[in-house]
Structures are given as C-alpha cells and as structure tokens.
N, C-alpha and C positions, 0 to 999 in steps of 0.2 A: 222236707225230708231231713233227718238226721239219722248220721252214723257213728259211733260211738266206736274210737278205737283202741280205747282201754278199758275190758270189761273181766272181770275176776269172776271164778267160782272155786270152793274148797274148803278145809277145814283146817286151819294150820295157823302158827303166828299170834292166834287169841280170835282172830277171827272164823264167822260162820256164813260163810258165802255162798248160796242155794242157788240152783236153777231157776227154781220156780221164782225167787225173787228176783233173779235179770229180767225174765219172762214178763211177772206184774208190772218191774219199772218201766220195759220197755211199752208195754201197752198204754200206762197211767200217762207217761210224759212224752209220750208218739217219737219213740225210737224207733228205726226202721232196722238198723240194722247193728250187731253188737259184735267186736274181735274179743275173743274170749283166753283166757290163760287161765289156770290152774294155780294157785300160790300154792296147793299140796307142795309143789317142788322147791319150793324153802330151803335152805341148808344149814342159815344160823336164823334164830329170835333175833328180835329188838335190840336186846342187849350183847349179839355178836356172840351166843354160847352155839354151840354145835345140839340142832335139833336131836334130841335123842336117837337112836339109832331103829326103835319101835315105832317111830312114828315117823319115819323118814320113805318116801315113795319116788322110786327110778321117773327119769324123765318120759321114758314111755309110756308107763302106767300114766302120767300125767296127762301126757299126752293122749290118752285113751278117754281120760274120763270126758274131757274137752270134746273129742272126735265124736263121742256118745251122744254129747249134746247136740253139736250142728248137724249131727243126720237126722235128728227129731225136728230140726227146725233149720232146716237147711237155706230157706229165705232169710231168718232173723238172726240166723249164728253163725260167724266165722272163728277158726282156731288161731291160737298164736302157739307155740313152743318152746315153753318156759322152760328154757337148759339148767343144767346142772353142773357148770365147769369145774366146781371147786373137788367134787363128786367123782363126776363123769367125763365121759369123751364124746366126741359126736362119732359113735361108733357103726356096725353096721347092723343094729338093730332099731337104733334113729334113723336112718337111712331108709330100710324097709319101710318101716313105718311109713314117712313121708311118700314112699312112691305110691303105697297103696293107698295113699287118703289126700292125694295134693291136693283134686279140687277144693277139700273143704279146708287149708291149712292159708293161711296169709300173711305171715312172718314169727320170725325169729326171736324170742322177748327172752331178754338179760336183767337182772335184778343185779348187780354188782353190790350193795347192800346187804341181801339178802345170802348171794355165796359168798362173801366176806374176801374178795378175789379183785384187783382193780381191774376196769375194764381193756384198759390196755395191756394186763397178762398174755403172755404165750398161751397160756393154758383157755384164752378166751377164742383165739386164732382156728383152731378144726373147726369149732362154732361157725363163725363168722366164714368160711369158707365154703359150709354147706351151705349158709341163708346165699352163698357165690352161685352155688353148685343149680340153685331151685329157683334164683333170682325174686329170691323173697328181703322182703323190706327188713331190717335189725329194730325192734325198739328196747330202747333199757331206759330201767330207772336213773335219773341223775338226782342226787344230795344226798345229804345226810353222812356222809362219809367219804375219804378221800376216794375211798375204790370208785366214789357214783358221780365224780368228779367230772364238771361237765367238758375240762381241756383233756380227759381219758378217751371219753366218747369223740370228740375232735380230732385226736391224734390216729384213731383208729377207722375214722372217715377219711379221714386223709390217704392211709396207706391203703385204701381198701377202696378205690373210685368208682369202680363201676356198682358200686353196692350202696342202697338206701338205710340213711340211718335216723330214726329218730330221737331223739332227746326230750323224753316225757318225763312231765313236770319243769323242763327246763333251768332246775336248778333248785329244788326242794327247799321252800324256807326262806329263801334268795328275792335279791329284789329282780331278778330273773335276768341281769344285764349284760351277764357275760356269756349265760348259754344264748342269748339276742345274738352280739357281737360276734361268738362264733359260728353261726349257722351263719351267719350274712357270707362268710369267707370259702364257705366249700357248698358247687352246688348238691352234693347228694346228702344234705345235712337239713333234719326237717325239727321241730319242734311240733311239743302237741298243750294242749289246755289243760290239762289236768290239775287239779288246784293254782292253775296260774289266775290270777286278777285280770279282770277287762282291761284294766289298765297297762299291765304289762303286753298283751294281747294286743293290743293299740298302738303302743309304740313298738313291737314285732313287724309289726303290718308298715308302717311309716317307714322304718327301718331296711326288713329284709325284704319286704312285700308281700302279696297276697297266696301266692302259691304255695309256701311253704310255711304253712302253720294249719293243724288236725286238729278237732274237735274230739278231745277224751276224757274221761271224768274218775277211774276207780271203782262209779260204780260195779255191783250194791257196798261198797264198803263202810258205809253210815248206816246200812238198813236200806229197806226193801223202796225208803223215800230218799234214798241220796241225792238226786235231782231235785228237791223239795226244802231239804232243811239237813242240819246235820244233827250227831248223837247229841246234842243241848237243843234241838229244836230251833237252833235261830236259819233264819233263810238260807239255802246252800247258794253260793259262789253262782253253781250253773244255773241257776234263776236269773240271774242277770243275760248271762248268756243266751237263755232263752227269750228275757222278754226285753232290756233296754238296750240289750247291744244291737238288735235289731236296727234302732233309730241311732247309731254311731256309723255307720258302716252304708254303702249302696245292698239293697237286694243279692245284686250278682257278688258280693265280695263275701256277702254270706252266705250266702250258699258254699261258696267254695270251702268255707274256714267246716262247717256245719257235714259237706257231706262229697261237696263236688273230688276235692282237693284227698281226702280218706279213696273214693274210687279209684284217680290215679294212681296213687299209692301203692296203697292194697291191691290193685287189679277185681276191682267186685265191680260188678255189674247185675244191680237190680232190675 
C-alpha cells in the first residue's frame, strides 16, 4: 500500500493538473490513496508577480474544486486546504466550509512561495489556529525563498505544540540537513519525500527516526507518469523509492515511511 501526501490538481502557475491524471497515476503505479490540494490558490508566479486578478480563485472555491474530487472517489482522495494568507483570512466562510465536509478534508497546506508571505507571518497565525481548531495536520512548502524557509516552519512548530507540522520537500534544492536537524528537535515536526533523494531519506531515518518521515511526491506535476520518469524522460526519484529502497530499509520501516506513518498523520483509515 502506498499513500501519497502531496497530490495537486489545477490550472495555475504554467501548470495543467487533471483529475483524471492523479486517477491514471494512481491506478498505473498502485497508489491507494492521494491528499489532494488545488494550486488554483496561487497568489504570486515563479517569478513573485501578483497572479493577475482574472485568474485569481478564493480559497473556498479551491477548496470546492478538491471537495468535488474526493466525493467521486472518496476511497482514493483526501483534501488538503490550500490557504491564501497573503489574500485572505481564515474567515467564516473557511470555517463553514470545513464543518460541512471534515470527513473528507485532512490538513491545512501553506505554499509560503507561492503567497510570497514568510511562514512565520501574523498573517499566517488565524491559519494555523483553525488547522488548532479541526486538529488537522499543517503541511507547507519549504525552499526556494526566505518566506519557505525551513527555521520559519520551526519557529512556528514550536509556538504552536499541540499542532502537526510537516515540512514538505524538506528544504527545496537543499542537501536537506537542516530541515533533518530541525524536525529531530520538536516532536510535532514531520518531514515528507517530495523530491527528497533516498539518500537524504536515509540519513532522516538514522537521524530522527522512522516515524516521522511521509511518503509524497507533487504528483502529476511532470505529467500523467510522474512516478515513472520526469518532463526529459529520465527516471523519476520515486522509482527508487518504489523499487531499491525497498532493499535499504526492514519491510516494516517501509511501510511506515510509504503509508503506515501518512495514516497516523492524516487520520485515514482505509
């Protein structure tokens, strides 16, 4: 079994993220189960310009298109709830929302990148008190910019204990060592796979140990074979993951990294 806890759909950013292709991925490379966000909720490009204001979608709406999905496939899709801090508030139409659709909702997801906002903002804080409020997990992107900064996420685990925080991608780009070093230090501080190397993955596990590291990938963000190979066709990262880390690791340690350790987590029970 694998569960996948970083999974996109949308049309925003340059990318074109379909249902139907998480659906094929998940079938092709025996995904059982997918956390799903919406990048529609973007607030700046690549380049940190403010998304046009036409092409720009509230965090509910986002949230809707996501909710649309796991009720079609309520086995194979969970929601995540791609905020808009830089934007929005967690107001009381987030709020509604979430009470009328918890079951299918499973944490909190912050792109700090993306709203061009550090994560340790005030303006991040009503966020982070509703994922308090639902006792839903937080994950955000870390790199690429001071805002995704993985001592932000740190400082923000910290003051916030009773709440789950992951740090996906673990440090974007990075030889991954200080988003390691800091999840060692707070336990509600979880790292996920997401373009991280086995390698780094390895010495995570020797490091913080086995519990606190999630199998996630971005898929489909290379296409419909993300799992497979990426946009140049050479082998993608999670091919390893799928087949020689297998022979690195006991059975039971992967299971956990793969699917066990995502159930705690999230709270999913297949």
């Amino acid at each position: 079994m694998i569960i996948d806890t970083h999974v996109h759909i949308g049309n925003m950013i340059g990318f074109h993220l379909t249902e139907d292709d998480v659906i094929y991925s998940m079938e092709k490379y025996g995904i059982s189960h997918s956390i799903v966000s919406s990048l529609n909720a973007a607030e700046f490009d690549h380049q940190l310009n403010p998304i046009p204001q036409q092409y720009l979608h509230s965090q509910t709406e986002c949230l809707d298109d996501v909710l649309r999905f796991a009720k079609k496939y309520p086995r194979k899709i969970s929601a995540a709830v791609w905020v808009r801090p830089f934007s929005e508030k967690a107001d009381d139409n987030l709020y509604r929302a979430i009470d009328t659709n918890r079951k299918y909702i499973k944490a909190v997801k912050f792109h700090p990148f993306h709203s061009n906002i550090p994560f340790d903002d005030k303006r991040s804080e009503s966020f982070i008190e509703l994922a308090e409020h639902y006792n839903l997990p937080v994950v955000t992107h870390t790199g690429g910019s001071d805002c995704a900064s993985c001592i932000r996420v740190y400082r923000m685990a910290k003051k916030y204990p009773s709440t789950k925080f992951v740090m996906v991608h673990m440090g974007l780009g990075t030889d991954n060592n200080e988003a390691i070093e800091l999840i060692s230090k707070l336990p509600n501080l979880y790292g996920d796979t997401t373009w991280v190397p086995v390698h780094s993955t390895l010495k995570f596990i020797n490091t913080v140990g086995i519990d606190k590291i999630l199998f996630g990938s971005d898929n489909p963000i290379d296409g419909p074979d993300t799992y497979f190979c990426n946009r140049n066709g050479e082998r993608s990262l999670y091919q390893q993951y799928f087949n020689e880390f297998k022979e690195m690791i006991s059975n039971e340690d992967y299971d956990k990294i793969m699917y066990k350790n995502a159930m705690s987590v999230f709270n999913i029970s297949l």
